[in-house]
PyMOL Python script that loads the backbone (N, CA, C, O; Angstrom):
from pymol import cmd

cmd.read_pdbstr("""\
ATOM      1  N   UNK A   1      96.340 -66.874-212.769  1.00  0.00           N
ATOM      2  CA  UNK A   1      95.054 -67.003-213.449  1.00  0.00           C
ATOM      3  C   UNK A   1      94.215 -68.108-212.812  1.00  0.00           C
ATOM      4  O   UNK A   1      93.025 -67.904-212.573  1.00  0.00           O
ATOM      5  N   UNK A   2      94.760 -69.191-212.551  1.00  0.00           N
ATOM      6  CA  UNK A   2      94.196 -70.406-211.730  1.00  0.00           C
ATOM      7  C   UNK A   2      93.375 -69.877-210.764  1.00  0.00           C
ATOM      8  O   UNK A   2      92.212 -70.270-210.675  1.00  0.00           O
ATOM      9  N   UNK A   3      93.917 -68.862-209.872  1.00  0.00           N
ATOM     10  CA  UNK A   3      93.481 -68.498-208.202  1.00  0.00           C
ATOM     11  C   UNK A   3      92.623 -67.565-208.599  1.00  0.00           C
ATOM     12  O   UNK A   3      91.718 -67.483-207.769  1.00  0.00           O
ATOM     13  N   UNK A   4      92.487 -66.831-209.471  1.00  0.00           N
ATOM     14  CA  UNK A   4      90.827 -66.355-209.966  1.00  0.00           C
ATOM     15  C   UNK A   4      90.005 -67.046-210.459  1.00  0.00           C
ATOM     16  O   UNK A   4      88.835 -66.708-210.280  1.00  0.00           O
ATOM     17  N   UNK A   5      90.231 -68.028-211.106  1.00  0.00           N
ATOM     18  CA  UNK A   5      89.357 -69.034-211.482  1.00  0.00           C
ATOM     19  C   UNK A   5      88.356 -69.606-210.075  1.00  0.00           C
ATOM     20  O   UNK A   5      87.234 -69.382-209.621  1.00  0.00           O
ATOM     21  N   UNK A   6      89.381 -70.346-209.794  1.00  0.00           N
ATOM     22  CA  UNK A   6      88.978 -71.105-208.397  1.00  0.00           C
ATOM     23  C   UNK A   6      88.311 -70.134-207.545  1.00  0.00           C
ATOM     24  O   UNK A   6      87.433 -70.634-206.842  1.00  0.00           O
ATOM     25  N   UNK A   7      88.537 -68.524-207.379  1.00  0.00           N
ATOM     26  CA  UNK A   7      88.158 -67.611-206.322  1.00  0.00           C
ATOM     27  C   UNK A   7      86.470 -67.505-207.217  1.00  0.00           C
ATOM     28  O   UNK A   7      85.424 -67.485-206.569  1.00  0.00           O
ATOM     29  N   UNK A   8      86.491 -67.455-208.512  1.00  0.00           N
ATOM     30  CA  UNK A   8      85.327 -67.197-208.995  1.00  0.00           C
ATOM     31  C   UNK A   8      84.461 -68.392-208.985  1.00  0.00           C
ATOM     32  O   UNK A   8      83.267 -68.452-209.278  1.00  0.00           O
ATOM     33  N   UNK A   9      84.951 -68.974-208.748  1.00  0.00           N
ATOM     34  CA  UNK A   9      84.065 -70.596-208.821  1.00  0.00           C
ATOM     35  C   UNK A   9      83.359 -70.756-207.537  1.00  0.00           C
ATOM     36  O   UNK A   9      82.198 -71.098-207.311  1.00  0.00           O
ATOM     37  N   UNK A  10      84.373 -70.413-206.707  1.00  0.00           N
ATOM     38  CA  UNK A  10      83.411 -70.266-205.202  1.00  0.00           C
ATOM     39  C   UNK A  10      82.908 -69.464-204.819  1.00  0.00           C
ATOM     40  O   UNK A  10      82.416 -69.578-203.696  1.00  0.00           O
ATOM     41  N   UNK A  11      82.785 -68.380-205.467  1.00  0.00           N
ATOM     42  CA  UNK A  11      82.227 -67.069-205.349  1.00  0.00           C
ATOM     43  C   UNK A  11      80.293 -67.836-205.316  1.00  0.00           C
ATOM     44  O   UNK A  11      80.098 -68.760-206.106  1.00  0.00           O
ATOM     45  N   UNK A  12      79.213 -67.430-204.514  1.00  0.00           N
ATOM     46  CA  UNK A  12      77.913 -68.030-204.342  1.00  0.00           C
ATOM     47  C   UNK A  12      77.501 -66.783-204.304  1.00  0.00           C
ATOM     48  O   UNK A  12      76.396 -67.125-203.880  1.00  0.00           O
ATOM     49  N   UNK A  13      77.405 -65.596-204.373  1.00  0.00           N
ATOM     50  CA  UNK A  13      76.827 -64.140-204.330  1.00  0.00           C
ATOM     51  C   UNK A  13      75.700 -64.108-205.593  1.00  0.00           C
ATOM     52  O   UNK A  13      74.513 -63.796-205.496  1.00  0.00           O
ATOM     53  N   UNK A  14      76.036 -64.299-206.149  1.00  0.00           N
ATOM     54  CA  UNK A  14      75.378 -64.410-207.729  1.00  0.00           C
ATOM     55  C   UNK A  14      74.070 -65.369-207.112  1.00  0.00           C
ATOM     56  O   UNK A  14      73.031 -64.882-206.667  1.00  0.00           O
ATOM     57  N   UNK A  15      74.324 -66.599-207.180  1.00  0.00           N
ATOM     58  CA  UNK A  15      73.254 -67.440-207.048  1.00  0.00           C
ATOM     59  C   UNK A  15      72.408 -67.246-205.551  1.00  0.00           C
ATOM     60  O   UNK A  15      71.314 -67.812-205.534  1.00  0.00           O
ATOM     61  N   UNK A  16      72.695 -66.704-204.627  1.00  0.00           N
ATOM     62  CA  UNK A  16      72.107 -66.438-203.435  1.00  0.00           C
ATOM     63  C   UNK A  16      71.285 -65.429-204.007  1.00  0.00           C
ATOM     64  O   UNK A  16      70.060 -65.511-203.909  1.00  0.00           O
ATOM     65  N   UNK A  17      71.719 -64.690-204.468  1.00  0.00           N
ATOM     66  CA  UNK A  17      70.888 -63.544-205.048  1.00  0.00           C
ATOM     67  C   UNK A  17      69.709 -63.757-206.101  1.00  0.00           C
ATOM     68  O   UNK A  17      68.593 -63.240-206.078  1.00  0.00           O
ATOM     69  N   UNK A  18      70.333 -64.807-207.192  1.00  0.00           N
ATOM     70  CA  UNK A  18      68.936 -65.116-207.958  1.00  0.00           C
ATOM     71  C   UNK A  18      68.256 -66.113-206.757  1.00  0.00           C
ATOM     72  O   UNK A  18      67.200 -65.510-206.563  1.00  0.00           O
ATOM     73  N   UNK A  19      68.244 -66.803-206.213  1.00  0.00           N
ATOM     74  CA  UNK A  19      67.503 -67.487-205.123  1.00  0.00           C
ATOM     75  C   UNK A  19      66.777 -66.471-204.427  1.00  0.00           C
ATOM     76  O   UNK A  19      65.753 -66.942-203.934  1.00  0.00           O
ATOM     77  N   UNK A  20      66.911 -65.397-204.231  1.00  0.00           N
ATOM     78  CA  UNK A  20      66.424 -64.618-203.222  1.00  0.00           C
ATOM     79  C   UNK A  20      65.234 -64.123-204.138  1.00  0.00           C
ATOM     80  O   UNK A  20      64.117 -64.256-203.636  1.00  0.00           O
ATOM     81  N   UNK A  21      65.298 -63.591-205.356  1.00  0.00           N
ATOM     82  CA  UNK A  21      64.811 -63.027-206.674  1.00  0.00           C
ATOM     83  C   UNK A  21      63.717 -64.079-206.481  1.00  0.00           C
ATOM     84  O   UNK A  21      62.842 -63.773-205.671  1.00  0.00           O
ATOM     85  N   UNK A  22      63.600 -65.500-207.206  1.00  0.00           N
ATOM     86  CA  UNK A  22      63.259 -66.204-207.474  1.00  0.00           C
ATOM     87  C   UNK A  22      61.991 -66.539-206.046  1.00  0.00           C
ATOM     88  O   UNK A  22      60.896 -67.092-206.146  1.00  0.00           O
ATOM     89  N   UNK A  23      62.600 -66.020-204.912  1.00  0.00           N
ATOM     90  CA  UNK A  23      61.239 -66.470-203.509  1.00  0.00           C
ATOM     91  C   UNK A  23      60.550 -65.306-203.748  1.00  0.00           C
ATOM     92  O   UNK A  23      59.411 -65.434-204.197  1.00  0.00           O
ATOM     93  N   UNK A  24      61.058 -63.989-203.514  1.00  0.00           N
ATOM     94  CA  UNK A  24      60.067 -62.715-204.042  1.00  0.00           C
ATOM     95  C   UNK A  24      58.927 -63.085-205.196  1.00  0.00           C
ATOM     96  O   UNK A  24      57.716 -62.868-205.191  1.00  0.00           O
ATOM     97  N   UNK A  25      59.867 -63.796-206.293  1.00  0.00           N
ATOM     98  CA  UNK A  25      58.888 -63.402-207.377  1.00  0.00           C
ATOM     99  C   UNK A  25      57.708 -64.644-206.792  1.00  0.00           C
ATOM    100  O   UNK A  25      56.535 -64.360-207.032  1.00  0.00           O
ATOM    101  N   UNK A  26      57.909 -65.707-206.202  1.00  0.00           N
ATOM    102  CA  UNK A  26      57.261 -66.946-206.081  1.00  0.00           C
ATOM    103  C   UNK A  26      55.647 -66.318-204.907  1.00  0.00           C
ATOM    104  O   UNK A  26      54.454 -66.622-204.884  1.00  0.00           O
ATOM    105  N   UNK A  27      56.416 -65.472-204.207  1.00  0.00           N
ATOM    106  CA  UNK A  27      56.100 -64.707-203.008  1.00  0.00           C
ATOM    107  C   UNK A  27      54.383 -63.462-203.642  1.00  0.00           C
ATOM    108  O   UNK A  27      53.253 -63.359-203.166  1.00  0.00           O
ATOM    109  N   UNK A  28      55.055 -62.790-204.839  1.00  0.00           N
ATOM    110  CA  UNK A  28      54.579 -62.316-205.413  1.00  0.00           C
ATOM    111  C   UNK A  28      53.523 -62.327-205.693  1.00  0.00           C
ATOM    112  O   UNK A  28      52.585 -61.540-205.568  1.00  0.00           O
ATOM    113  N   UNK A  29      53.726 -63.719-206.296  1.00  0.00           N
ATOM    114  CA  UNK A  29      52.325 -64.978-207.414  1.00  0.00           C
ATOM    115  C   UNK A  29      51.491 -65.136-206.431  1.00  0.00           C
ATOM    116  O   UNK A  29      50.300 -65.154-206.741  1.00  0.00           O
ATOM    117  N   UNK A  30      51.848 -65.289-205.016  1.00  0.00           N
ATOM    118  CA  UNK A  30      50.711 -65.864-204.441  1.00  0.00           C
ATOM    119  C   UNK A  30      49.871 -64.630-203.491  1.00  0.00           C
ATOM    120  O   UNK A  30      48.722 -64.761-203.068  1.00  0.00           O
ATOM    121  N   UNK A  31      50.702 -63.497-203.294  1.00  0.00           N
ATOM    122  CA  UNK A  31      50.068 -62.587-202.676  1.00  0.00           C
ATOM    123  C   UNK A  31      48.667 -61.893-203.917  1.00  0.00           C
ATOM    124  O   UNK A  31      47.471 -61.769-203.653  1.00  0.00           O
ATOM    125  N   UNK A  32      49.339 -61.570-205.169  1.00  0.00           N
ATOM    126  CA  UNK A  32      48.793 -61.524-206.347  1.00  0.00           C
ATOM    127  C   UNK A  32      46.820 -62.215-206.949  1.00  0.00           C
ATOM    128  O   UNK A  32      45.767 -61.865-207.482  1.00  0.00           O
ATOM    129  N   UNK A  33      47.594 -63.434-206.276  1.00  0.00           N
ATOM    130  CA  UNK A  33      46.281 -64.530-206.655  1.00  0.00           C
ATOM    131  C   UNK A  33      45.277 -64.572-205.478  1.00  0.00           C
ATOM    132  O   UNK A  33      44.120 -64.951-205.661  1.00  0.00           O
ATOM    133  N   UNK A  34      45.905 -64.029-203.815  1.00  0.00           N
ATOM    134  CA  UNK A  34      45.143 -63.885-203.017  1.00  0.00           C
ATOM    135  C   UNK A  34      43.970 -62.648-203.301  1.00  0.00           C
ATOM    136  O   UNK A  34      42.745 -62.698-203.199  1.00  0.00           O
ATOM    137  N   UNK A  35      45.083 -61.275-203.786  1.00  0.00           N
ATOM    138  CA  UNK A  35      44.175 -60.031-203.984  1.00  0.00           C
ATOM    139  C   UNK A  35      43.219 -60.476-204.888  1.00  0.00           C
ATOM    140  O   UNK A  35      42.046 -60.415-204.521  1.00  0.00           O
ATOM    141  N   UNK A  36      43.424 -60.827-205.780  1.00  0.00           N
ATOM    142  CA  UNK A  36      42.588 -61.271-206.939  1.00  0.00           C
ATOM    143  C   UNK A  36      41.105 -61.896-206.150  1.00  0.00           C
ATOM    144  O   UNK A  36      40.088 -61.261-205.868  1.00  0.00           O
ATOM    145  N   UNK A  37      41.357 -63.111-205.960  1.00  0.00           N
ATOM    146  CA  UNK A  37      40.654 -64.031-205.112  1.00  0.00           C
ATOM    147  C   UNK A  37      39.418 -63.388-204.069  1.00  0.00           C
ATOM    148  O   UNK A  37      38.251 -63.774-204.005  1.00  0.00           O
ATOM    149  N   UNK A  38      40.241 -62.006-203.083  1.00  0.00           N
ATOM    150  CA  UNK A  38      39.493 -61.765-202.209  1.00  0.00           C
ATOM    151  C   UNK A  38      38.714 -60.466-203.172  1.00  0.00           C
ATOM    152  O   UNK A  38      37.704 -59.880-202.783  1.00  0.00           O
ATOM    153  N   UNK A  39      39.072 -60.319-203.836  1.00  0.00           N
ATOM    154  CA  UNK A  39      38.579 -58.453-204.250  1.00  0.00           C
ATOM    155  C   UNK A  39      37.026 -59.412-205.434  1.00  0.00           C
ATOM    156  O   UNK A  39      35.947 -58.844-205.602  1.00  0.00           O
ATOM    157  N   UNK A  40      37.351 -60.902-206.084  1.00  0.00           N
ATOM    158  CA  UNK A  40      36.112 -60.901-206.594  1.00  0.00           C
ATOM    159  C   UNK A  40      35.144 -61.780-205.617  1.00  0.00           C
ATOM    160  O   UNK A  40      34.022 -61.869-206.116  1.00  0.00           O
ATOM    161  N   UNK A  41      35.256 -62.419-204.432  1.00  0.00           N
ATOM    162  CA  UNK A  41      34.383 -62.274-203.296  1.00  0.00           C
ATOM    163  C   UNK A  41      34.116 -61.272-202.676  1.00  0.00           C
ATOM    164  O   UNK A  41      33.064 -61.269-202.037  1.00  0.00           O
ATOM    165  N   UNK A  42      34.724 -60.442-202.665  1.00  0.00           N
ATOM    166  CA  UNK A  42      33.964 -59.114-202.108  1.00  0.00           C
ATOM    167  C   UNK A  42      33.278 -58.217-203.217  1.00  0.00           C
ATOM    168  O   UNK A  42      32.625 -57.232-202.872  1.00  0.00           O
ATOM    169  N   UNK A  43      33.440 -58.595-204.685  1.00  0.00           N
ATOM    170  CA  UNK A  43      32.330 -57.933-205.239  1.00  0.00           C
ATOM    171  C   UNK A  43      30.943 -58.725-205.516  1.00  0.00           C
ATOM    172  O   UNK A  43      29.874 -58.272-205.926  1.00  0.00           O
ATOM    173  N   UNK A  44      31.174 -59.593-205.284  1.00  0.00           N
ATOM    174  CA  UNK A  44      30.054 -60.413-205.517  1.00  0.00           C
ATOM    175  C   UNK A  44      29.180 -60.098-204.088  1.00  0.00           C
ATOM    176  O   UNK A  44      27.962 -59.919-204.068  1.00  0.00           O
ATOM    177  N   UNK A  45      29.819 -60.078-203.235  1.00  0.00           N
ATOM    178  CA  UNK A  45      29.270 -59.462-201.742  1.00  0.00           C
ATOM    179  C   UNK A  45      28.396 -58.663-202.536  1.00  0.00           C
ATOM    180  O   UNK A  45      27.360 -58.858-203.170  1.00  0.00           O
ATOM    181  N   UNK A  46      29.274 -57.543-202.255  1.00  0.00           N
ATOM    182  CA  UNK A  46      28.812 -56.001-202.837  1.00  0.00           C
ATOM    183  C   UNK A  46      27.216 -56.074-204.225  1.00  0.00           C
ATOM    184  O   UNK A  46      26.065 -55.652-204.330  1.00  0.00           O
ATOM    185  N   UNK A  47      27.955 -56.684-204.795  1.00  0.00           N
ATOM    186  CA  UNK A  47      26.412 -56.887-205.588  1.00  0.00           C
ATOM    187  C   UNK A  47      25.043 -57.751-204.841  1.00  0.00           C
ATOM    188  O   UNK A  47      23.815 -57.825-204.880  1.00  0.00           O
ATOM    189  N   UNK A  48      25.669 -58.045-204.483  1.00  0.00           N
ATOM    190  CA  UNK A  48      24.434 -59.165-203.429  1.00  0.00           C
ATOM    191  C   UNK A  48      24.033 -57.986-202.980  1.00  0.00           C
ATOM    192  O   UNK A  48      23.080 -57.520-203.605  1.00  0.00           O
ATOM    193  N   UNK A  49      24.564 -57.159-201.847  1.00  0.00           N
ATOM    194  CA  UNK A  49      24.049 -56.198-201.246  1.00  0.00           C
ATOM    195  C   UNK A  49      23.229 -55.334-201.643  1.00  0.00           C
ATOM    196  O   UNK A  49      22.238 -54.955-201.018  1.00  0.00           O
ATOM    197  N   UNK A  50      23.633 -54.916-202.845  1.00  0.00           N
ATOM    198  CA  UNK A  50      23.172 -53.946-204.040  1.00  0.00           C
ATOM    199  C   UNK A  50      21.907 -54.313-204.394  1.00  0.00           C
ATOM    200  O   UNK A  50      20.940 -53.556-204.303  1.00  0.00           O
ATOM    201  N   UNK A  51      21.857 -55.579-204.843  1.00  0.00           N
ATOM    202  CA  UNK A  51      21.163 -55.749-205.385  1.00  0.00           C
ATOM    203  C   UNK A  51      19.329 -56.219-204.613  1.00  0.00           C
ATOM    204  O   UNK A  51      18.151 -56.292-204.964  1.00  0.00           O
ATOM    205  N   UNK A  52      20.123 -56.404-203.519  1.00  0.00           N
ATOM    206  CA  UNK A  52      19.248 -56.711-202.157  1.00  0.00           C
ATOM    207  C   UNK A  52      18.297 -55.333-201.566  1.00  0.00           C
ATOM    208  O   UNK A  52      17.090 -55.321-201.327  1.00  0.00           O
ATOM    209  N   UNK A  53      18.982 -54.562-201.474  1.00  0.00           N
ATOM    210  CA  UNK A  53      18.968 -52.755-201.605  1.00  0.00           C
ATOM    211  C   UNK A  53      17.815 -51.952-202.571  1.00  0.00           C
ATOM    212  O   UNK A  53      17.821 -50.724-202.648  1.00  0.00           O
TER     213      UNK A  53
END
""", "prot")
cmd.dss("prot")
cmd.show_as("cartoon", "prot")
cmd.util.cbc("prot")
cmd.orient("prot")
């Protein structure tokens, strides 16, 4: 029972994996906030244009 203990204790699969989770989601937020960012400068473009028109 000991040598599963100890085998599970060093086992790092688990936590590599939420680490990996955790850069995606971080990864996510910022691709997210870019679209955001560029899509309402480009409507404000777009209305400029429009409205120029």
């Amino acid at each position: 029972m000991s040598k599963f203990v100890t085998r599970f204790a060093k086992n790092e699969s688990g936590a590599t994996a939420i680490e990996y989770g955790l850069i995606v989601a971080l990864i996510a937020v910022f691709i997210i906030g870019a679209v955001t960012s560029v899509g309402t400068a480009l409507s404000t473009k777009f209305n400029s244009v429009a409205s120029s028109l």
